[in-house]
C-alpha positions in Angstrom: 135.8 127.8 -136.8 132.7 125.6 -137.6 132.8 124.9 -141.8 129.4 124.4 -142.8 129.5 120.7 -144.6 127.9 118.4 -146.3 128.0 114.4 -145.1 126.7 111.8 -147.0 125.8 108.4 -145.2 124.6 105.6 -145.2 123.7 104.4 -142.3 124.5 100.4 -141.0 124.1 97.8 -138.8 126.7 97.5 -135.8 129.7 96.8 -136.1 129.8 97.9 -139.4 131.2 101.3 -140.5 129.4 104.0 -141.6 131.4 105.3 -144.7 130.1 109.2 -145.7 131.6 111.4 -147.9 132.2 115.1 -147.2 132.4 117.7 -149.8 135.3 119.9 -148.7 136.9 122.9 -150.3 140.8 122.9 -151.6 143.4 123.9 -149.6 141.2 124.5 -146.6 142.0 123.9 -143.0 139.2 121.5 -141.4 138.8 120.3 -137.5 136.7 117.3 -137.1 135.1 115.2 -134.2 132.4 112.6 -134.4 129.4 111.5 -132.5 127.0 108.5 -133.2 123.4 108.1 -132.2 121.8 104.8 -131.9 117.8 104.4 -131.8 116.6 102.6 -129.0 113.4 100.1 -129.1 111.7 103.0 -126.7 112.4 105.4 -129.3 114.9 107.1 -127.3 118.5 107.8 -128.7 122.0 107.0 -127.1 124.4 109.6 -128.0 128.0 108.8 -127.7 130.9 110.5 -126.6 132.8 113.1 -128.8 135.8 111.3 -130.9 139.0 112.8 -130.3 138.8 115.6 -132.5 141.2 115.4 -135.7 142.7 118.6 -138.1 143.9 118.5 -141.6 144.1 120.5 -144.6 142.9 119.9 -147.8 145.1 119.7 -151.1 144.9 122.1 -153.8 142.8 120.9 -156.9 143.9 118.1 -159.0 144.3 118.4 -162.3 141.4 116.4 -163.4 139.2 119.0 -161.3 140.9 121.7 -162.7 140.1 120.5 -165.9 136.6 120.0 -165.1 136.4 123.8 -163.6 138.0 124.9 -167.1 135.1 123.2 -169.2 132.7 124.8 -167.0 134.3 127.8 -167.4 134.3 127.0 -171.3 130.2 126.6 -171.5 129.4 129.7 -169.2 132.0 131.8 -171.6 130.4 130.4 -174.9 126.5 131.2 -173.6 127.9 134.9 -173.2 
């Protein structure tokens, strides 16, 4: 099942690698595969092939994130 994500990159110059970050939900069960694009000097793209495609799940939440969702709980409550 495709999981809507968010990727945040920065894109480099060969043979570099791109490092993103994607925002994924606890104890979630994720299936990924990659492609790259590289602009040519026509304009034109070359797409690569898909990466072998990887699964994993995700942990539960950490403490320190639990903690941070308990604080945010403690504003919202104290607002009401």
């Amino acid at each position: 099942q495709d999981v809507p994500t968010k990727l945040v990159a920065k894109a480099v110059p060969l043979p570099m690698t791109v490092r993103g970050h994607w925002f994924l939900s606890p104890r979630t069960e994720y299936t990924v595969a990659v492609q790259t694009a590289s602009k040519q000097v026509d304009g034109d793209y070359v797409v690569s092939e898909w990466s072998e495609i990887i699964e994993f799940c995700t942990a539960d939440y950490s403490k320190v994130h639990l903690t941070q969702l308990l604080e945010k709980a403690e504003v919202i409550a104290g607002r009401m």
